[in-house]
PDB file of N, CA, C, O and CB in Angstrom:
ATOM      1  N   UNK A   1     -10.716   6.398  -0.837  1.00  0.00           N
ATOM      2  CA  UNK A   1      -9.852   5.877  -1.878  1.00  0.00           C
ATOM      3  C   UNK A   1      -8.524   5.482  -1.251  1.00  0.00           C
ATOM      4  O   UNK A   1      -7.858   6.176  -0.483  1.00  0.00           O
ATOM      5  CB  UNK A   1      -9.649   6.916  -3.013  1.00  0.00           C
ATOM      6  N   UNK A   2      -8.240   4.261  -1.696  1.00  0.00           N
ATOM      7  CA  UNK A   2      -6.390   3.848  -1.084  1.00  0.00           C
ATOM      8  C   UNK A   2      -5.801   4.191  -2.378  1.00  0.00           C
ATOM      9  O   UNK A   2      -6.208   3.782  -3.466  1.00  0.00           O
ATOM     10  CB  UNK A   2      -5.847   1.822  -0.547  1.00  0.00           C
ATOM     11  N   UNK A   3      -4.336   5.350  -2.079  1.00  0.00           N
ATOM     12  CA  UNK A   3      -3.606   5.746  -2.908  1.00  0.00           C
ATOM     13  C   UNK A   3      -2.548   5.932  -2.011  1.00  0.00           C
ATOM     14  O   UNK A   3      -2.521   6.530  -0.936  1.00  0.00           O
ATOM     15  CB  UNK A   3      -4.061   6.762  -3.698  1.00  0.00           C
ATOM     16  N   UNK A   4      -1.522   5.212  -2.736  1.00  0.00           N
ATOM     17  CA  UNK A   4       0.110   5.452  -1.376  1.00  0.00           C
ATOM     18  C   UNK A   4       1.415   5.345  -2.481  1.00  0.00           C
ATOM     19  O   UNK A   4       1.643   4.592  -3.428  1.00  0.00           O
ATOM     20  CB  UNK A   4       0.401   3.561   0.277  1.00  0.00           C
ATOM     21  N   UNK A   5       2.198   6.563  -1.827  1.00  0.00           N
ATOM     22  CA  UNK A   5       3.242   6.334  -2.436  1.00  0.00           C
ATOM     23  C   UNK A   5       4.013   4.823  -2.270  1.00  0.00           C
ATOM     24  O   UNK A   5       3.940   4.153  -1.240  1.00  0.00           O
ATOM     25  CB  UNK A   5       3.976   7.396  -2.053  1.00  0.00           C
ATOM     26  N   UNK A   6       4.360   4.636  -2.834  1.00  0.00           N
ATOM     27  CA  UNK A   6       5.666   3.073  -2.570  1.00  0.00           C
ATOM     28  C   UNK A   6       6.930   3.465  -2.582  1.00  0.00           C
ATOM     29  O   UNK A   6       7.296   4.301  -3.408  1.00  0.00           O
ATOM     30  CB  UNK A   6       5.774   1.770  -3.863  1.00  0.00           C
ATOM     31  N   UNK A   7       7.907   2.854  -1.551  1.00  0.00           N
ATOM     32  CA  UNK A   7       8.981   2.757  -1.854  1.00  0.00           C
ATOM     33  C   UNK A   7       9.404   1.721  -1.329  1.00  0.00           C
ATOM     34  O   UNK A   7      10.460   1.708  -0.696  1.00  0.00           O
ATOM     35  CB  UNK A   7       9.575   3.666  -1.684  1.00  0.00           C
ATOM     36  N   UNK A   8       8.660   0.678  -1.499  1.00  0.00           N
ATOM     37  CA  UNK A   8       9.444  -0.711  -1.872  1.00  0.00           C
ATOM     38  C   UNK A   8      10.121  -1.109  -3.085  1.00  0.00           C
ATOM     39  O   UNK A   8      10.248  -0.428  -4.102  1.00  0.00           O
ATOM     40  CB  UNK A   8       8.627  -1.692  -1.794  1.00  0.00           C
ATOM     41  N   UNK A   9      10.453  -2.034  -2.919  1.00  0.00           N
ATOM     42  CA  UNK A   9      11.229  -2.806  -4.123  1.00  0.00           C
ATOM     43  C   UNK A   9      10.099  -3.315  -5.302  1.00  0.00           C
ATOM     44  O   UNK A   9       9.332  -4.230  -5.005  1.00  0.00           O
ATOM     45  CB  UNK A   9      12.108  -4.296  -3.431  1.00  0.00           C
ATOM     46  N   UNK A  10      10.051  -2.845  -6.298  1.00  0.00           N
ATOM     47  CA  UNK A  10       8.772  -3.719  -7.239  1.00  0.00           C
ATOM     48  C   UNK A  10       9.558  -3.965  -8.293  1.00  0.00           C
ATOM     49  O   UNK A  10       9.340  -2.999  -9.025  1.00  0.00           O
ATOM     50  CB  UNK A  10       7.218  -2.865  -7.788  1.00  0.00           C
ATOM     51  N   UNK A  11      10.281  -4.604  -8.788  1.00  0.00           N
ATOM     52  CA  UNK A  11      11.322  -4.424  -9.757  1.00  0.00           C
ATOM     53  C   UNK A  11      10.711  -6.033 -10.535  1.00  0.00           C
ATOM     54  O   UNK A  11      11.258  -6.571 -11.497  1.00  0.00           O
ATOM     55  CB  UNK A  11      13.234  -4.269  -8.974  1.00  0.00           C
ATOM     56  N   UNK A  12       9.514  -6.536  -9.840  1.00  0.00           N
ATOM     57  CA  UNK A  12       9.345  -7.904 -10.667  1.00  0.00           C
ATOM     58  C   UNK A  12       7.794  -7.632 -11.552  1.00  0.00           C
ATOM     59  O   UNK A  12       7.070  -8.330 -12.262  1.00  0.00           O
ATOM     60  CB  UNK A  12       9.253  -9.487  -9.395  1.00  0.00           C
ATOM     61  N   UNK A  13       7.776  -6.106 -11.011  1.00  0.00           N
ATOM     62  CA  UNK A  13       6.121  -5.988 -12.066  1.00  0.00           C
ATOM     63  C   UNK A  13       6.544  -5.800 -13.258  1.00  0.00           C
ATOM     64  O   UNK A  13       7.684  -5.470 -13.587  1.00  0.00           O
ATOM     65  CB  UNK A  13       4.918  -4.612 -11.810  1.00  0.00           C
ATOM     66  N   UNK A  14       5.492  -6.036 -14.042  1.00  0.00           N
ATOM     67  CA  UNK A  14       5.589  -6.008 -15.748  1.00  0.00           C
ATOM     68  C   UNK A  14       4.545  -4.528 -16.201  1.00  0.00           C
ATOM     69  O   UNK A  14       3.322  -4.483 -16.337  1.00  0.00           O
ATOM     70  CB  UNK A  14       4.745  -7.855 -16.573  1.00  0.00           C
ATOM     71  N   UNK A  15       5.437  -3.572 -16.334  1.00  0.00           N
ATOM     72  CA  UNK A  15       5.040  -2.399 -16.738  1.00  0.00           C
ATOM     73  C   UNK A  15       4.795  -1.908 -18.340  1.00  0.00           C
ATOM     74  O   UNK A  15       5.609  -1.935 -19.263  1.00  0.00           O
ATOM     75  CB  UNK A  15       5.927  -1.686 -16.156  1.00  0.00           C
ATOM     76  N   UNK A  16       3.428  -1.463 -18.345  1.00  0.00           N
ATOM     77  CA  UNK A  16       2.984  -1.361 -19.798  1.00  0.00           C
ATOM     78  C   UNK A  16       2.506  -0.343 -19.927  1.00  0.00           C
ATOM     79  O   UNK A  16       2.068   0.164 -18.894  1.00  0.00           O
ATOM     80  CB  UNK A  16       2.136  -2.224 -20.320  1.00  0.00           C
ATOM     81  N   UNK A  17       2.313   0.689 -21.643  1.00  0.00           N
ATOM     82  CA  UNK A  17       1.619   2.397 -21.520  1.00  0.00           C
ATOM     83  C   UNK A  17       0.531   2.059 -22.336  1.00  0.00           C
ATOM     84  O   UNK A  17       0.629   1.031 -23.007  1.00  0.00           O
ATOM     85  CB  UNK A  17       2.600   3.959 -22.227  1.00  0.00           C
ATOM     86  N   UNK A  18      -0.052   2.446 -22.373  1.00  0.00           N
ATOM     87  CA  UNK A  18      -1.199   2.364 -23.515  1.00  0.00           C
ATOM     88  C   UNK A  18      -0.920   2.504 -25.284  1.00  0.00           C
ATOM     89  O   UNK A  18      -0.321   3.268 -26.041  1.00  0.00           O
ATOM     90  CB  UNK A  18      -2.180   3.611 -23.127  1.00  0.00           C
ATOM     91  N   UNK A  19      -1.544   1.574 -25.357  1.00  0.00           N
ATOM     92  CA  UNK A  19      -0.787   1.951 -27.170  1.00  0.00           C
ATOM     93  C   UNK A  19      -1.340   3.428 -28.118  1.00  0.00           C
ATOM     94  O   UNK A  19      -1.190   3.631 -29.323  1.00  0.00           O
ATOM     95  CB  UNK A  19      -1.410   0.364 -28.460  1.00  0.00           C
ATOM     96  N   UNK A  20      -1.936   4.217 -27.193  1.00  0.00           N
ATOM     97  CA  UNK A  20      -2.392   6.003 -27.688  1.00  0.00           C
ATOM     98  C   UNK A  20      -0.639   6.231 -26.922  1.00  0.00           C
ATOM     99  O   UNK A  20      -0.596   7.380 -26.483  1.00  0.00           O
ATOM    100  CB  UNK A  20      -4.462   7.195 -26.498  1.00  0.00           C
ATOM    101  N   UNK A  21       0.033   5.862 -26.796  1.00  0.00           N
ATOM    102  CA  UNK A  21       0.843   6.876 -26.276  1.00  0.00           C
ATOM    103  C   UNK A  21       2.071   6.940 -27.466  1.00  0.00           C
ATOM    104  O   UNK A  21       2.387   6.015 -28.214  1.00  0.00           O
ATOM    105  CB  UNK A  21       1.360   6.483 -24.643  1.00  0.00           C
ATOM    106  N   UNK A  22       2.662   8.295 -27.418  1.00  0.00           N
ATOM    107  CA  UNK A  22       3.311   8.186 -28.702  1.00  0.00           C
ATOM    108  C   UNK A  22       4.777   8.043 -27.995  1.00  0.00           C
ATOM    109  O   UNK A  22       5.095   8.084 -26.806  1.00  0.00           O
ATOM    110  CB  UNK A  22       3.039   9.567 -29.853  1.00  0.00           C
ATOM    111  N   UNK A  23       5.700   7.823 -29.418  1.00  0.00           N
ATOM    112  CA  UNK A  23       7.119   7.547 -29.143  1.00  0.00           C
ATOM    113  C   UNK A  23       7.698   8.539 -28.955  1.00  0.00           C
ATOM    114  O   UNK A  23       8.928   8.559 -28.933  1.00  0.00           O
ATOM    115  CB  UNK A  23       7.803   6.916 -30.002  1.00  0.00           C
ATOM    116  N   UNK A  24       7.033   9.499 -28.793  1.00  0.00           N
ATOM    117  CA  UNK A  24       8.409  11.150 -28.698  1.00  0.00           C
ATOM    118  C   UNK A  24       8.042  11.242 -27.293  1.00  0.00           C
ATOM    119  O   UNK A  24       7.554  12.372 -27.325  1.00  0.00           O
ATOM    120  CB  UNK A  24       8.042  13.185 -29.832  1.00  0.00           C
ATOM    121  N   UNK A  25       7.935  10.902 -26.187  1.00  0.00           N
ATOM    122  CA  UNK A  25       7.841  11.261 -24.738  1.00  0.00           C
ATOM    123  C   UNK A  25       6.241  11.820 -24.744  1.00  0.00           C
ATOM    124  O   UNK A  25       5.241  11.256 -25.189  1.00  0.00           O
ATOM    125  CB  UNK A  25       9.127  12.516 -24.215  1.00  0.00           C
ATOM    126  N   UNK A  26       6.379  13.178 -24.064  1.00  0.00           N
ATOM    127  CA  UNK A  26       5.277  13.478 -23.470  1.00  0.00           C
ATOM    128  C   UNK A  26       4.441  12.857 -22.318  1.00  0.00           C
ATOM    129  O   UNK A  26       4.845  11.845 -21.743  1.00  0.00           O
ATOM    130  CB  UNK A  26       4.686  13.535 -24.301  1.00  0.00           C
ATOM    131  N   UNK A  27       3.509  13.342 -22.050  1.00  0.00           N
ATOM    132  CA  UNK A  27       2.477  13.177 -20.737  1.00  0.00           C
ATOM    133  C   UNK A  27       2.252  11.661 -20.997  1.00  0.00           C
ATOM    134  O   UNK A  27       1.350  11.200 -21.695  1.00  0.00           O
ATOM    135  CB  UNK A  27       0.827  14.230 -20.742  1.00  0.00           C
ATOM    136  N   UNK A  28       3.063  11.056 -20.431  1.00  0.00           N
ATOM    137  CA  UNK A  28       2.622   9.300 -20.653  1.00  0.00           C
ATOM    138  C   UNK A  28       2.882   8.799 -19.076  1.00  0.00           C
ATOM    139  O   UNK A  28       3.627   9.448 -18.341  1.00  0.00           O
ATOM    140  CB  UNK A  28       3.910   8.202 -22.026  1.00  0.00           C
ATOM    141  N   UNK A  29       2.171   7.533 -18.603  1.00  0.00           N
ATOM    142  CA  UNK A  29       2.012   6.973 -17.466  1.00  0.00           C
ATOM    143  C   UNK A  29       2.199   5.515 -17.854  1.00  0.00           C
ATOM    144  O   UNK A  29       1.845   5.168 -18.980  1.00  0.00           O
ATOM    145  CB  UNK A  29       0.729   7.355 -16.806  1.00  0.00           C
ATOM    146  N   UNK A  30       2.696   4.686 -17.063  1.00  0.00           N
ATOM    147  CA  UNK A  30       2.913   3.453 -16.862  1.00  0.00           C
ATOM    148  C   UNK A  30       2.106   2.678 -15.799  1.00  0.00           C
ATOM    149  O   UNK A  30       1.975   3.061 -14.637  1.00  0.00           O
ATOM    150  CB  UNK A  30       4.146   3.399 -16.644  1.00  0.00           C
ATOM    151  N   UNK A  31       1.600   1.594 -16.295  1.00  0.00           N
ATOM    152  CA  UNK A  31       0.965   1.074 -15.526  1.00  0.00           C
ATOM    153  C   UNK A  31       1.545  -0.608 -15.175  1.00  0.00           C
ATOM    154  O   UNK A  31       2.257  -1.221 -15.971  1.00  0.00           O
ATOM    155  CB  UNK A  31      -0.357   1.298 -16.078  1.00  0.00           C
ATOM    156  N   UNK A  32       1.001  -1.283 -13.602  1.00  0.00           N
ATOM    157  CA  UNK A  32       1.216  -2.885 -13.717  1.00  0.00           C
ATOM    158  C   UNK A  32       0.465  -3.406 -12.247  1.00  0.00           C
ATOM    159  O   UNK A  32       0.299  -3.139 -11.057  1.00  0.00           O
ATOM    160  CB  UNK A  32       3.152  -3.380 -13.810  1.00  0.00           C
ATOM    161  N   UNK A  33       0.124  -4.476 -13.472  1.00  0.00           N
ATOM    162  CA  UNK A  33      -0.860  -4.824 -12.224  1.00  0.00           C
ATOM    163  C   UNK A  33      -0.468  -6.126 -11.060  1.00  0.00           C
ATOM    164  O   UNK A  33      -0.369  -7.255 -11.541  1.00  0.00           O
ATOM    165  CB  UNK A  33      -2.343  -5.270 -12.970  1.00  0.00           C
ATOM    166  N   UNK A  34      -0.293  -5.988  -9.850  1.00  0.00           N
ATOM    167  CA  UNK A  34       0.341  -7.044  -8.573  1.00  0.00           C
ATOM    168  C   UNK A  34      -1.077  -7.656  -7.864  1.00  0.00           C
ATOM    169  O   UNK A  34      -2.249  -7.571  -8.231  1.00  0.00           O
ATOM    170  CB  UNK A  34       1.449  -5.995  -7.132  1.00  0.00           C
ATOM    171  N   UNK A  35      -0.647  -8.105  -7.052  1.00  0.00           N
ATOM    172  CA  UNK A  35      -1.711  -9.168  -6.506  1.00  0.00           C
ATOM    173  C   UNK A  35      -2.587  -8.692  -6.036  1.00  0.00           C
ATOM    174  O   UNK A  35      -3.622  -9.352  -5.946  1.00  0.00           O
ATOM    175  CB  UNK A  35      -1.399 -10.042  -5.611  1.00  0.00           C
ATOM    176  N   UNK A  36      -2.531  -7.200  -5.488  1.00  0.00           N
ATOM    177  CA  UNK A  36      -3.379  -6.765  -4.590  1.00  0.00           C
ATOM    178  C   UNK A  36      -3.723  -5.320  -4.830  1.00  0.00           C
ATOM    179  O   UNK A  36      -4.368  -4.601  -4.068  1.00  0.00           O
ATOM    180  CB  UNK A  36      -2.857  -7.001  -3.323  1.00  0.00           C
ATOM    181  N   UNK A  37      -3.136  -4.950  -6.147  1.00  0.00           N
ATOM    182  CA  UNK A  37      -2.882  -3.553  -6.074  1.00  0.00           C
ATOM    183  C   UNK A  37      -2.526  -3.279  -7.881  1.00  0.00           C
ATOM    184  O   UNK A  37      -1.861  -4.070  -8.550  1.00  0.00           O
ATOM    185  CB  UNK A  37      -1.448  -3.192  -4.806  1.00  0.00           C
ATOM    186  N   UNK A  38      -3.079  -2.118  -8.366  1.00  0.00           N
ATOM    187  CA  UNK A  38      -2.557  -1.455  -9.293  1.00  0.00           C
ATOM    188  C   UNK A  38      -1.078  -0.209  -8.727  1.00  0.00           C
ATOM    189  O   UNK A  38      -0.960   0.488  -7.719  1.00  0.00           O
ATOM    190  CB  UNK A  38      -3.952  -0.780  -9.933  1.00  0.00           C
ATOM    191  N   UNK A  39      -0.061  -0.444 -10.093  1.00  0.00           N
ATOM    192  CA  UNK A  39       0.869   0.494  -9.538  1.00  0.00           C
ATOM    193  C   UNK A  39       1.357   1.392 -10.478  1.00  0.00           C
ATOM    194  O   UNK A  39       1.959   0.635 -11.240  1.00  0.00           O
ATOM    195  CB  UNK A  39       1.938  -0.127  -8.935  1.00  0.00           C
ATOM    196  N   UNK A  40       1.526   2.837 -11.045  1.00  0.00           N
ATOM    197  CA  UNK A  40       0.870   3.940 -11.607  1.00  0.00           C
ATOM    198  C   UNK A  40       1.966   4.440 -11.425  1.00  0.00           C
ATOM    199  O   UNK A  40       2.304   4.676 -10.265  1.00  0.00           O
ATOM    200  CB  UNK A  40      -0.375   4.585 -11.129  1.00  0.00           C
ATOM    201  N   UNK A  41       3.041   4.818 -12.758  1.00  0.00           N
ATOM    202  CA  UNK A  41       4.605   5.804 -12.345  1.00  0.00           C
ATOM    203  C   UNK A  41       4.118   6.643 -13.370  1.00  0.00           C
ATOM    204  O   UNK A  41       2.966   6.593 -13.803  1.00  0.00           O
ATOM    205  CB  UNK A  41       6.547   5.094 -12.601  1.00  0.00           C
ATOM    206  N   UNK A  42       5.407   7.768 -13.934  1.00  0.00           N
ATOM    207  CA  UNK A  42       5.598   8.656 -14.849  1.00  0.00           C
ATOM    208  C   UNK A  42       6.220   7.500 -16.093  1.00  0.00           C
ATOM    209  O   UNK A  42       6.790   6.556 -15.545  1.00  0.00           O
ATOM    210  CB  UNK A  42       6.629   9.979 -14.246  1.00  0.00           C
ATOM    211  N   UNK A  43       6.215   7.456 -16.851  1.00  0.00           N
ATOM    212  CA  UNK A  43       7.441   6.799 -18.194  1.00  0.00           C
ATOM    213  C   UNK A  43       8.274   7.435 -18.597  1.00  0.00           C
ATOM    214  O   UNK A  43       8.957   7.058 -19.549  1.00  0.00           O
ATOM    215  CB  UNK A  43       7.034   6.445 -19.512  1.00  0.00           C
ATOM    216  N   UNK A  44       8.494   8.815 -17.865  1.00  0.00           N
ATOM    217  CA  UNK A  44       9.566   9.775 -18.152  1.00  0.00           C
ATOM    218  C   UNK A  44      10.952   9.133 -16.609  1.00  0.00           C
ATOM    219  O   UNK A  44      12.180   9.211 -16.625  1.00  0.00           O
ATOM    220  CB  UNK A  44       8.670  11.863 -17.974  1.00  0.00           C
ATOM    221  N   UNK A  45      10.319   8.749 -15.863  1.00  0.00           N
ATOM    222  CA  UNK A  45      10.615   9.044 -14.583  1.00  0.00           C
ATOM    223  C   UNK A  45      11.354   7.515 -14.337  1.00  0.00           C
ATOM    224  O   UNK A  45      11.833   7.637 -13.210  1.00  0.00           O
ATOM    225  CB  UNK A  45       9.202   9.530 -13.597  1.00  0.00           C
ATOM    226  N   UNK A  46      11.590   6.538 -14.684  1.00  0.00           N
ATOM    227  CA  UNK A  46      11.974   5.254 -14.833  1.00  0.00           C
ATOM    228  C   UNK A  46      12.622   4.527 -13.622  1.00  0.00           C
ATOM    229  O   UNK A  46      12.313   3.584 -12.893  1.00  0.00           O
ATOM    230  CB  UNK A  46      12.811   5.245 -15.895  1.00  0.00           C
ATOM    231  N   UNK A  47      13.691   5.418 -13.741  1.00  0.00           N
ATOM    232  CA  UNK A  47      14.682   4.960 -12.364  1.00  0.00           C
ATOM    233  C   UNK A  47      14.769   6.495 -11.371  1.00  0.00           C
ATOM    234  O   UNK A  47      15.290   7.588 -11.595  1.00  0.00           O
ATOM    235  CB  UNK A  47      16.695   4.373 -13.029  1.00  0.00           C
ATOM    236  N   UNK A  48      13.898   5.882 -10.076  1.00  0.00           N
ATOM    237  CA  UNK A  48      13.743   6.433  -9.203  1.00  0.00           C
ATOM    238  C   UNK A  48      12.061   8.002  -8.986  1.00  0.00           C
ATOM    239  O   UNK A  48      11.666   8.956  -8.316  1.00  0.00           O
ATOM    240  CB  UNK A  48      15.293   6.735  -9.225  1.00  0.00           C
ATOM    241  N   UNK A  49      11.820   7.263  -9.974  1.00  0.00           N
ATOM    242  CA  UNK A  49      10.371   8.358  -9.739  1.00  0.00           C
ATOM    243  C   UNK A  49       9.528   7.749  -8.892  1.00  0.00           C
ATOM    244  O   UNK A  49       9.584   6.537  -8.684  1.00  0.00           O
ATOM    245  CB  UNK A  49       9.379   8.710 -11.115  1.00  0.00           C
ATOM    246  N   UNK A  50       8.820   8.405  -8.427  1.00  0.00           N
ATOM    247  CA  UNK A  50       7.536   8.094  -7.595  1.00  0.00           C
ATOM    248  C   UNK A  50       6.710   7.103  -8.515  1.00  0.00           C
ATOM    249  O   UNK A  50       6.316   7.272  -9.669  1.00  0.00           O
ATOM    250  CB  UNK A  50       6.606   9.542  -7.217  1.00  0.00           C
ATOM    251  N   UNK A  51       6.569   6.064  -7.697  1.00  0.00           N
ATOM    252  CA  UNK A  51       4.968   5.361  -7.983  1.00  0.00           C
ATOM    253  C   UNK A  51       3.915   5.278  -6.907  1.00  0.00           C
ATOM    254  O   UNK A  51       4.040   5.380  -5.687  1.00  0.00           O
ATOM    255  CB  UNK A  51       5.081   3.827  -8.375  1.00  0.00           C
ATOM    256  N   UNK A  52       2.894   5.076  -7.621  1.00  0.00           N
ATOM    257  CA  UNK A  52       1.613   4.953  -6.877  1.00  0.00           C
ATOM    258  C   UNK A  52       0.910   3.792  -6.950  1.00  0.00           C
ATOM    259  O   UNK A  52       0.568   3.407  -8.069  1.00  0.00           O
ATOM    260  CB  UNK A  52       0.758   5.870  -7.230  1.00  0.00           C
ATOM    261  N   UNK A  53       0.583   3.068  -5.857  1.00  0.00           N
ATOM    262  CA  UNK A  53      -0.272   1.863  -5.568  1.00  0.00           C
ATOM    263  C   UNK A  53      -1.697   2.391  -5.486  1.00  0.00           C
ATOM    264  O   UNK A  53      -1.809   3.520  -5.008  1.00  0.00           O
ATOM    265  CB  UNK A  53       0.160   1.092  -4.184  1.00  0.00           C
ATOM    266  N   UNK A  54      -2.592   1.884  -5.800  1.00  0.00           N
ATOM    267  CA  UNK A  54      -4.110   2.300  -6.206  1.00  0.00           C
ATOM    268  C   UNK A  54      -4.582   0.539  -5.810  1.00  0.00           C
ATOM    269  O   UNK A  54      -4.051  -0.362  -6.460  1.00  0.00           O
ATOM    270  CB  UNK A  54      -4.396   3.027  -8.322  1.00  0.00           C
ATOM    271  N   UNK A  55      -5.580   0.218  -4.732  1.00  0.00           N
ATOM    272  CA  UNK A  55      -5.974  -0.507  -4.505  1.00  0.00           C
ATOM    273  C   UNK A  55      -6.929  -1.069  -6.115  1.00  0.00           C
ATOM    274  O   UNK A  55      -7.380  -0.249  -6.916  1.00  0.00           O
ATOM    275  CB  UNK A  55      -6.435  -0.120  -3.230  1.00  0.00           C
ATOM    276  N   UNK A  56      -7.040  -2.349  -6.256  1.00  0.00           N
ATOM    277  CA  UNK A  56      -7.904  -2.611  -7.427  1.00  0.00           C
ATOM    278  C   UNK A  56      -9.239  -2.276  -7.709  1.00  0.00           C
ATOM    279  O   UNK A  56      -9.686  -2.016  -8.826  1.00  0.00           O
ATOM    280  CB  UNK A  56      -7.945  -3.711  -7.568  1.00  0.00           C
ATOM    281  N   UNK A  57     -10.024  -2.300  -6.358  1.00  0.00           N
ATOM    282  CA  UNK A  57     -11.161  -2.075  -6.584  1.00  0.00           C
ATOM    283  C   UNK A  57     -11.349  -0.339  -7.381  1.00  0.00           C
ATOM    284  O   UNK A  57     -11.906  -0.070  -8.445  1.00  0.00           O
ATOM    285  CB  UNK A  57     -11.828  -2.381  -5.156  1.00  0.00           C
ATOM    286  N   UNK A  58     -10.685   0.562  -6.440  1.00  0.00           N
ATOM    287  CA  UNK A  58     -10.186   1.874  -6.634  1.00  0.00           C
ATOM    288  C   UNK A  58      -9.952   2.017  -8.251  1.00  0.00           C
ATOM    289  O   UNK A  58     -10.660   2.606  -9.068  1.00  0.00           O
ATOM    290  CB  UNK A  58      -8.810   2.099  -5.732  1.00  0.00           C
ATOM    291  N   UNK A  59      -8.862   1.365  -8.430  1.00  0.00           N
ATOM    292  CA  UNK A  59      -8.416   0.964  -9.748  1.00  0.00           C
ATOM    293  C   UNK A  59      -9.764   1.176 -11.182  1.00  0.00           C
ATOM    294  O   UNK A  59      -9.909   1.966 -12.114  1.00  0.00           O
ATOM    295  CB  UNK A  59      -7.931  -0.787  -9.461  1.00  0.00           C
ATOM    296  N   UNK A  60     -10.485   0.035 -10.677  1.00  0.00           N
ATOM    297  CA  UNK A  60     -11.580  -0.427 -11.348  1.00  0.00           C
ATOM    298  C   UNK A  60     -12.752   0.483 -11.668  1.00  0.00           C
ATOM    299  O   UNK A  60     -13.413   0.237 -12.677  1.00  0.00           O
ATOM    300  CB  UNK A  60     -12.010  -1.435 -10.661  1.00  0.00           C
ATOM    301  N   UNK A  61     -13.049   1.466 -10.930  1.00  0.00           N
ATOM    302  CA  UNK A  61     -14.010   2.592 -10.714  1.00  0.00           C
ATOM    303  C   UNK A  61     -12.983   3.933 -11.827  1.00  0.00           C
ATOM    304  O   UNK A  61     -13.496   4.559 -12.755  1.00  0.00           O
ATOM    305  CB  UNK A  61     -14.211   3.001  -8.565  1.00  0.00           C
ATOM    306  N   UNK A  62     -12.184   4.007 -11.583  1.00  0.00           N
ATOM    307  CA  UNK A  62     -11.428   5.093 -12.013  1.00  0.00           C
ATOM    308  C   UNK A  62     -11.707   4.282 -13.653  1.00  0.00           C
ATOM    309  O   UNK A  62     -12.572   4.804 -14.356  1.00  0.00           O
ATOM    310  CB  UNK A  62      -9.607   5.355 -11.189  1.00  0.00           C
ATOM    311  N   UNK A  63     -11.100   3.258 -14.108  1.00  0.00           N
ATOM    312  CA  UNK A  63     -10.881   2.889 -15.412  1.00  0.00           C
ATOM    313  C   UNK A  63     -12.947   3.170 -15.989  1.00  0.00           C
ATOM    314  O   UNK A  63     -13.262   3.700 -17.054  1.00  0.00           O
ATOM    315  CB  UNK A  63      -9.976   0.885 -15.435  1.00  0.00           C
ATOM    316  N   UNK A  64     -13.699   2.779 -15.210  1.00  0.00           N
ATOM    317  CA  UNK A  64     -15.027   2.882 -15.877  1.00  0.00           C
ATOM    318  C   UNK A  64     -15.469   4.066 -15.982  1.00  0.00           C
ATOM    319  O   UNK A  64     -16.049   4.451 -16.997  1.00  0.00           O
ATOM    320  CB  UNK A  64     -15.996   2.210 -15.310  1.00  0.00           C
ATOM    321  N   UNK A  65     -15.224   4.928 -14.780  1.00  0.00           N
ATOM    322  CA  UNK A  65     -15.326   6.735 -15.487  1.00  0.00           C
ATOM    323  C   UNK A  65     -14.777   7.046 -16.518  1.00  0.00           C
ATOM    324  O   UNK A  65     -15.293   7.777 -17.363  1.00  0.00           O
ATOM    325  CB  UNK A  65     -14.724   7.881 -14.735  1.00  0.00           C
ATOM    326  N   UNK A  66     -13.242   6.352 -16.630  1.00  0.00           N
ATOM    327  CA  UNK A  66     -12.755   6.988 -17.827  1.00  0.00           C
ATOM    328  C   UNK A  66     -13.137   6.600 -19.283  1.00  0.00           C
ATOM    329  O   UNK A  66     -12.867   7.508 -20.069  1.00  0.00           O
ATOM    330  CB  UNK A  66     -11.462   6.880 -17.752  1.00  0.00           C
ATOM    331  N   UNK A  67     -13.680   5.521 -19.849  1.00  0.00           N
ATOM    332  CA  UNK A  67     -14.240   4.958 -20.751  1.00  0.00           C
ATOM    333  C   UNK A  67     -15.612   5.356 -20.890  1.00  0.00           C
ATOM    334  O   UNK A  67     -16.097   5.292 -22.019  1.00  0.00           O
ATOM    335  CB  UNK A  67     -14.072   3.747 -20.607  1.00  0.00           C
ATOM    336  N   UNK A  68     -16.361   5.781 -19.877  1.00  0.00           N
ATOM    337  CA  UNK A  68     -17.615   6.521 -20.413  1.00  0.00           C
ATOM    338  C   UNK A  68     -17.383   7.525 -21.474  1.00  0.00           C
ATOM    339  O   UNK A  68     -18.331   8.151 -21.948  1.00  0.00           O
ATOM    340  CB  UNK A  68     -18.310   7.245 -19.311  1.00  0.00           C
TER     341      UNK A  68
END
């Protein structure tokens, strides 16, 4: 599996949560997808949290386990 922290600059992805996620905080994740790569933060964590790059294919396997 390719999973890497980033600390580049990504400040031009378009980050979205799932619409199950509610408006009072909690366990929520952000997602956006780049040319080559899915990239995976906290939504608590905004400015300056860790994100994670998840290659697409990677990406793609994870989303079909989870929908079974």
């Amino acid at each position: 599996m390719s999973v890497e922290q980033v600390s580049q600059n990504v400040d031009g992805l378009r980050w979205f949560k799932s619409s199950y996620s509610g408006s009072g905080g909690g366990n929520c994740m952000e997602v956006a997808v780049g040319l080559d790569a899915v990239f995976v933060r906290d939504s608590k964590a905004l400015d300056g949290g860790p994100i994670l790059r998840v290659g697409q294919g990677e990406w793609a396997a994870f989303v079909a386990l989870a929908v079974e």
